[in-house]
ROVEX-449353 format. One line per field, with one value per residue: chain; residue in three letters; x, y, z of N, C-alpha, C, O in turn. Coordinates in nm, 4 decimals. Layout:
N
unit	[A|...] .
code	[ALA|...] .
nxx	[X|...] .
nyy	[Y|...] .
nzz	[Z|...] .
caxx	[X|...] .
cayy	[Y|...] .
cazz	[Z|...] .
cxx	[X|...] .
cyy	[Y|...] .
czz	[Z|...] .
oxx	[X|...] .
oyy	[Y|...] .
ozz	[Z|...] .
END
This chain:
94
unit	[A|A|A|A|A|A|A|A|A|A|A|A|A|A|A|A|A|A|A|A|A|A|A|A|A|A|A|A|A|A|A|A|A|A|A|A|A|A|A|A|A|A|A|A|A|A|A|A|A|A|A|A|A|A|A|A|A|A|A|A|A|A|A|A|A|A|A|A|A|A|A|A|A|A|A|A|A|A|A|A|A|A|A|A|A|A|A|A|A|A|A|A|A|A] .
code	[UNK|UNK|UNK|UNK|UNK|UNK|UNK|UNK|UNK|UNK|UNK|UNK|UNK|UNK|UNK|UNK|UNK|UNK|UNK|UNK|UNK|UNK|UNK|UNK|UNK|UNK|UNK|UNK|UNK|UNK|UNK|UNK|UNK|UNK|UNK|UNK|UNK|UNK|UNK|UNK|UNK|UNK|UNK|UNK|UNK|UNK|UNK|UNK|UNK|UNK|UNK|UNK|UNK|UNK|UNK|UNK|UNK|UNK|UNK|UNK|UNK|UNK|UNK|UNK|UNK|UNK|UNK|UNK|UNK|UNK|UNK|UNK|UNK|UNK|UNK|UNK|UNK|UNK|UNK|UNK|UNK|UNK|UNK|UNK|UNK|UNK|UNK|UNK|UNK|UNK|UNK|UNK|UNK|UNK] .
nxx	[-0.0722|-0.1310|-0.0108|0.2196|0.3170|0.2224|0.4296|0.6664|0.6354|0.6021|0.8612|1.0089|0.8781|0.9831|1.2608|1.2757|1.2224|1.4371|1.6853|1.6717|1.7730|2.0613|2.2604|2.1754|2.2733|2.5341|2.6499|2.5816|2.7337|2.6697|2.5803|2.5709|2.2344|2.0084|1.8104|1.5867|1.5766|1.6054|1.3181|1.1793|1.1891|1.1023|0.8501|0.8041|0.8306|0.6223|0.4261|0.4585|0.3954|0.1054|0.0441|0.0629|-0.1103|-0.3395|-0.3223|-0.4767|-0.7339|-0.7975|-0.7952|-0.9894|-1.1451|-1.1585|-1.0971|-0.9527|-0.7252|-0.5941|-0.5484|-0.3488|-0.1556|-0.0048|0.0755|0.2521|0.4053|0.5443|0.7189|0.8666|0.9961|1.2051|1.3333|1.4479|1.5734|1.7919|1.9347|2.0790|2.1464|2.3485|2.4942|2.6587|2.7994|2.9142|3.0913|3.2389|3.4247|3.5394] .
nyy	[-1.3329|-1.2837|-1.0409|-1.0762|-1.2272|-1.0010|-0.8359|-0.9729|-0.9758|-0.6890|-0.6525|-0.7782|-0.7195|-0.4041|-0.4562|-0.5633|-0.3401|-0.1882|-0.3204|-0.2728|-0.0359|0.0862|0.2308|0.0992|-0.1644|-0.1290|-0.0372|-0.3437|-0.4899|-0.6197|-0.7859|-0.6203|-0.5547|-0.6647|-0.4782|-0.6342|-0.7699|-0.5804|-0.4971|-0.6966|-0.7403|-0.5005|-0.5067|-0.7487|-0.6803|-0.4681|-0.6495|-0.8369|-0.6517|-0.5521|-0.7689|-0.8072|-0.5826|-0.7391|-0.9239|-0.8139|-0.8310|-1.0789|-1.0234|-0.9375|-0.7008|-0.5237|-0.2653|-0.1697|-0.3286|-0.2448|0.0175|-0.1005|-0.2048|0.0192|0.1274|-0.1165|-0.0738|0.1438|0.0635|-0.1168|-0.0080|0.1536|-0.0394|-0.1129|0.1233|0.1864|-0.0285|0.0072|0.2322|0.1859|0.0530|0.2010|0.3084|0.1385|0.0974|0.3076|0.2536|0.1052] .
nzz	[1.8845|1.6061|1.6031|1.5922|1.3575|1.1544|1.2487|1.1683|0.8949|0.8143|0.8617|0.7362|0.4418|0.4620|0.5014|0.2708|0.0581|0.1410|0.0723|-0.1806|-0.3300|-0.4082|-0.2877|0.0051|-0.0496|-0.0927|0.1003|0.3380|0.1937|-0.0119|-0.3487|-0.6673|-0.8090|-1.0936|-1.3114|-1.3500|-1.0843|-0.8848|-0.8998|-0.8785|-0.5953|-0.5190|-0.5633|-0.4144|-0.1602|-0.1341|-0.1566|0.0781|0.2751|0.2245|0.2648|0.5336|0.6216|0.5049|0.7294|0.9438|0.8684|1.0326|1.3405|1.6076|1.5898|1.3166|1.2502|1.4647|1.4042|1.1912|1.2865|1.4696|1.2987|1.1453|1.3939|1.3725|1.2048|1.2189|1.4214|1.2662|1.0795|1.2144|1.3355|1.1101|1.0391|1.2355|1.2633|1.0034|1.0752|1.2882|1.1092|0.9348|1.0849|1.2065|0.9087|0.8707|1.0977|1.0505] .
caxx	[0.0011|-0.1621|0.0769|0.4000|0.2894|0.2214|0.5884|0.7508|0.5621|0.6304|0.9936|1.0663|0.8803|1.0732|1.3711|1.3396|1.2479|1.5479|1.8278|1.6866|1.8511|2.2536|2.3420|2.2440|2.3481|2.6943|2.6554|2.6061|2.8223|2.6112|2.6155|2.4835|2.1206|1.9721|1.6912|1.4858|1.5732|1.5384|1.1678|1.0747|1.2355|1.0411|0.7278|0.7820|0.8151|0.4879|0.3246|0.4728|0.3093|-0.0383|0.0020|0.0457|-0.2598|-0.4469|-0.4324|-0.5415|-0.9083|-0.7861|-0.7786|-1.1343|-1.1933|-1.0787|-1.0422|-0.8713|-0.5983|-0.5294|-0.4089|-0.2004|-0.0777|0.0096|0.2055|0.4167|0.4937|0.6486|0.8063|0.9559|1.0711|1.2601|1.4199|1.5199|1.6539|1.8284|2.0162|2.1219|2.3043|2.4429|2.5742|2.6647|2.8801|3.0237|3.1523|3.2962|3.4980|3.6872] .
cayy	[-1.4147|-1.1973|-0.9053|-1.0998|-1.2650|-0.9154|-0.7367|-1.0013|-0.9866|-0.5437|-0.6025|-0.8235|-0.6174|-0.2977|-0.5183|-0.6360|-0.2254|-0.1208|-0.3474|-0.2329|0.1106|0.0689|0.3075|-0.0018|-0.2903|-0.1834|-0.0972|-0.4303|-0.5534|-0.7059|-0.7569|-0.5351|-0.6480|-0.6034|-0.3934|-0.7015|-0.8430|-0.4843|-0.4591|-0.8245|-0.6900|-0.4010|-0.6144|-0.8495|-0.6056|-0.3950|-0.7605|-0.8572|-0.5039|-0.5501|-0.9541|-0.7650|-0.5250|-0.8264|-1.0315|-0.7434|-0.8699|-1.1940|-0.9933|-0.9500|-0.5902|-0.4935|-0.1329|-0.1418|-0.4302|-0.1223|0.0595|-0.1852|-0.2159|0.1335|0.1033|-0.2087|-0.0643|0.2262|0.0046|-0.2178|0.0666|0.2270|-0.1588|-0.1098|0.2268|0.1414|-0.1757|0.0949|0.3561|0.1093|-0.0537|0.2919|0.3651|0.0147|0.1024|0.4628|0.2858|0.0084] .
cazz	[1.7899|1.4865|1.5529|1.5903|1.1973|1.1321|1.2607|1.0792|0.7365|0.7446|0.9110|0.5493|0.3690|0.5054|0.4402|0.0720|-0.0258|0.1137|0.0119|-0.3346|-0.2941|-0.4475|-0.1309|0.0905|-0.0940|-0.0909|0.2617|0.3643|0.0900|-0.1503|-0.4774|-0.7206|-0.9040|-1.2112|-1.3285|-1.2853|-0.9631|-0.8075|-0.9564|-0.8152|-0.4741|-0.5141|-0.5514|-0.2802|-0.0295|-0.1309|-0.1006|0.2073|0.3333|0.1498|0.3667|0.6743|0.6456|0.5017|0.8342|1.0445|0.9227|1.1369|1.4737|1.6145|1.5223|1.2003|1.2356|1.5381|1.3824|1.0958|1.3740|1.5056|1.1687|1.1801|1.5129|1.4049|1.0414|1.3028|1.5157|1.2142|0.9687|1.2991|1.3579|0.9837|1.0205|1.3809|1.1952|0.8975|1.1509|1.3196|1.0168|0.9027|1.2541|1.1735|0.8130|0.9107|1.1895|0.9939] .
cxx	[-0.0004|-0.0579|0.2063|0.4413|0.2913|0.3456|0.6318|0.7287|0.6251|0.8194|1.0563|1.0302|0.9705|1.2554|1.4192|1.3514|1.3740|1.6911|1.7529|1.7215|2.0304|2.3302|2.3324|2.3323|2.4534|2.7068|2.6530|2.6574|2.7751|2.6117|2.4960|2.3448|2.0731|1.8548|1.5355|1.5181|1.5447|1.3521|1.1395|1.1343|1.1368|0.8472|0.6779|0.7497|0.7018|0.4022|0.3413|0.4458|0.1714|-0.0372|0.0070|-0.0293|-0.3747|-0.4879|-0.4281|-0.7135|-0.9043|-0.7818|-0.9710|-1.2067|-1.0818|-0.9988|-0.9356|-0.7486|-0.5291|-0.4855|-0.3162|-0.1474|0.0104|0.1674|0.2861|0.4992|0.5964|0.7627|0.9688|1.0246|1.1666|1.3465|1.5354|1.6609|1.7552|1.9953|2.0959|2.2328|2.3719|2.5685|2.6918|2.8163|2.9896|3.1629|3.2269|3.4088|3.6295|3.7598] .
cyy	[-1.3526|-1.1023|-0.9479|-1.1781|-1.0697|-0.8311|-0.8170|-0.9782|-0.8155|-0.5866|-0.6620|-0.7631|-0.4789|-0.3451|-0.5403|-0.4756|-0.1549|-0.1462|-0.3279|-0.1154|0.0575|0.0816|0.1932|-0.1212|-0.2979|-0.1325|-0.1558|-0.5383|-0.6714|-0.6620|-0.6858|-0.6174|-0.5584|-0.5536|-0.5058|-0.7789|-0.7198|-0.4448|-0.5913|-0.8093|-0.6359|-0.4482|-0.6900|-0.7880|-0.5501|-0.5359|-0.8164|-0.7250|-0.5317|-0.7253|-0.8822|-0.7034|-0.6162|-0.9223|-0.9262|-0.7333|-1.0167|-1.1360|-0.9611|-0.7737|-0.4908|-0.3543|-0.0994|-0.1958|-0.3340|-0.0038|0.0421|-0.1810|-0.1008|0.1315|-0.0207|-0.1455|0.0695|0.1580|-0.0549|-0.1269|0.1544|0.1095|-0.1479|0.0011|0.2127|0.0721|-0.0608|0.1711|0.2443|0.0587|0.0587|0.3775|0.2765|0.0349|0.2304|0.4016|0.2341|0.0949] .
czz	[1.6502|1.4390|1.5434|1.4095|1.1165|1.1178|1.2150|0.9452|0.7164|0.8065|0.7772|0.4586|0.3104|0.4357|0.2820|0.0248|0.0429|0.1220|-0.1618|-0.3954|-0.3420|-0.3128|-0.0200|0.0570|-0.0146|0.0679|0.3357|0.2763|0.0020|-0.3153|-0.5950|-0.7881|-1.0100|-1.1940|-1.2659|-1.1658|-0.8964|-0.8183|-0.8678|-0.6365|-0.4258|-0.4954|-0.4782|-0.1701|-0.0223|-0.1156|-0.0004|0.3016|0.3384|0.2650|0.4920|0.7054|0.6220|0.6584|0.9300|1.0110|0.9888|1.2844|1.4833|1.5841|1.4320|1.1952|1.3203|1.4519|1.2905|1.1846|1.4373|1.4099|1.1246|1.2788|1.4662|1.2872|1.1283|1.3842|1.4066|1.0910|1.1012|1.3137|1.2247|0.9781|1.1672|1.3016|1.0612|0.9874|1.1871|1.2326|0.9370|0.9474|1.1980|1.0792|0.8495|1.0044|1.1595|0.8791] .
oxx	[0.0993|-0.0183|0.2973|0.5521|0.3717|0.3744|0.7139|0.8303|0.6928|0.8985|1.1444|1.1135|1.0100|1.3322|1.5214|1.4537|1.4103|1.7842|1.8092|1.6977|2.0926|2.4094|2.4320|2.4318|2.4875|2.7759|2.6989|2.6266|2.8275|2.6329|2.3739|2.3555|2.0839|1.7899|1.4396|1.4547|1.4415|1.2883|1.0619|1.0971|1.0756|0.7589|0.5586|0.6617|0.6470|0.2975|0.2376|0.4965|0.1150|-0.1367|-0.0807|-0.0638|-0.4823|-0.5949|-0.3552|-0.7982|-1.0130|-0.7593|-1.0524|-1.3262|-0.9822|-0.8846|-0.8426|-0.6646|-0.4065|-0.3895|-0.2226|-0.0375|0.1095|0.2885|0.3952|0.6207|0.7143|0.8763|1.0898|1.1032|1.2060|1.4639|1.6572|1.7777|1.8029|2.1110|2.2139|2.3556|2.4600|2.6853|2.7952|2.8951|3.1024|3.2797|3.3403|3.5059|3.7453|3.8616] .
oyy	[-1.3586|-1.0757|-0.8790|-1.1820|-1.0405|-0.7684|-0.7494|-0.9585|-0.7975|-0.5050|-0.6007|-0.7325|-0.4486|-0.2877|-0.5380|-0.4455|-0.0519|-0.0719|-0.3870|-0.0980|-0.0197|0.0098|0.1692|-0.1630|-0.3777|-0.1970|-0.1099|-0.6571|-0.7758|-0.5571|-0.7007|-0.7370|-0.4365|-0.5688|-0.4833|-0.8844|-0.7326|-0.3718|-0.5713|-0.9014|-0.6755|-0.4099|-0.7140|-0.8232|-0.5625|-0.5219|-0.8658|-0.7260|-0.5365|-0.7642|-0.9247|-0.7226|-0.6038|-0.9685|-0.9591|-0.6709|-1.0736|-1.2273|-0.9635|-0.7585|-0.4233|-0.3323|-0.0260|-0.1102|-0.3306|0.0656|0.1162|-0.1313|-0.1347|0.1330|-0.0332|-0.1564|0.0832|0.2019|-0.0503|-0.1816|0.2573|0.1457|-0.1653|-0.0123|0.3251|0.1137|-0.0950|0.1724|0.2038|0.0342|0.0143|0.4545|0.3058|0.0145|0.1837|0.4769|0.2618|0.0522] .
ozz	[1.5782|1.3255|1.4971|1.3561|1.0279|1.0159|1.1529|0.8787|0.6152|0.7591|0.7168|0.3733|0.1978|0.3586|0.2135|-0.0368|-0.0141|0.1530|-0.2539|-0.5149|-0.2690|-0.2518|0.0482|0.1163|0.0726|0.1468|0.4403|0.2867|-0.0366|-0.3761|-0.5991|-0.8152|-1.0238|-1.0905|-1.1921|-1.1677|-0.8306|-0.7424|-0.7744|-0.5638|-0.3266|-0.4186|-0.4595|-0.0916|0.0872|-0.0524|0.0440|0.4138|0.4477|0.3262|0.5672|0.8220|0.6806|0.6979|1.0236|1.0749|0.9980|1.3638|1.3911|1.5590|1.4582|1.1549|1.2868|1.4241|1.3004|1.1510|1.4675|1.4347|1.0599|1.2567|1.5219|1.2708|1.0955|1.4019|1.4287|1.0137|1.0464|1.3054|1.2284|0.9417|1.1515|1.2945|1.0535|0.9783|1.1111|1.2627|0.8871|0.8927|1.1584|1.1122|0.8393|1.0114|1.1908|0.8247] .
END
């Protein structure tokens, strides 16, 4: 139950730092942000990271749960980048 709190906490993370990039925004057609909404973006996401290594001292051995942590931040920055080509393929076709 730990790791599925876990792959969501880095898959939003992953998420907030990289609609704070211009190049995605307007790739999924959002609207531009300011200096300070990209900084509190930028912020959220490194703390929704730092929350997902924190509850790997909730699994019963800590060291191991930092290598799960490891394997989902792979899993969920590959979901990120996955959802990007795709979106990528998308815009190129229309």
């Amino acid at each position: 139950m730990i790791s599925v709190v876990i792959w969501l906490l880095s898959l939003a993370g992953f998420w907030l730092l990289c609609i704070v990039t211009a190049r995605h925004r307007k790739l999924f057609n959002l609207k531009p942000l300011n200096q300070r909404a990209e900084r509190i973006y930028k912020i959220a996401g490194f703390i929704l990271l730092g929350l997902a290594l924190a509850c790997t001292s909730l699994m019963p051995n800590p060291v191991d749960g930092i290598l799960v942590w490891f394997g989902i931040l792979t899993f969920a920055s590959l979901l990120i980048s996955a959802l990007l080509a795709v979106q990528q393929r998308r815009k190129r076709k229309a």
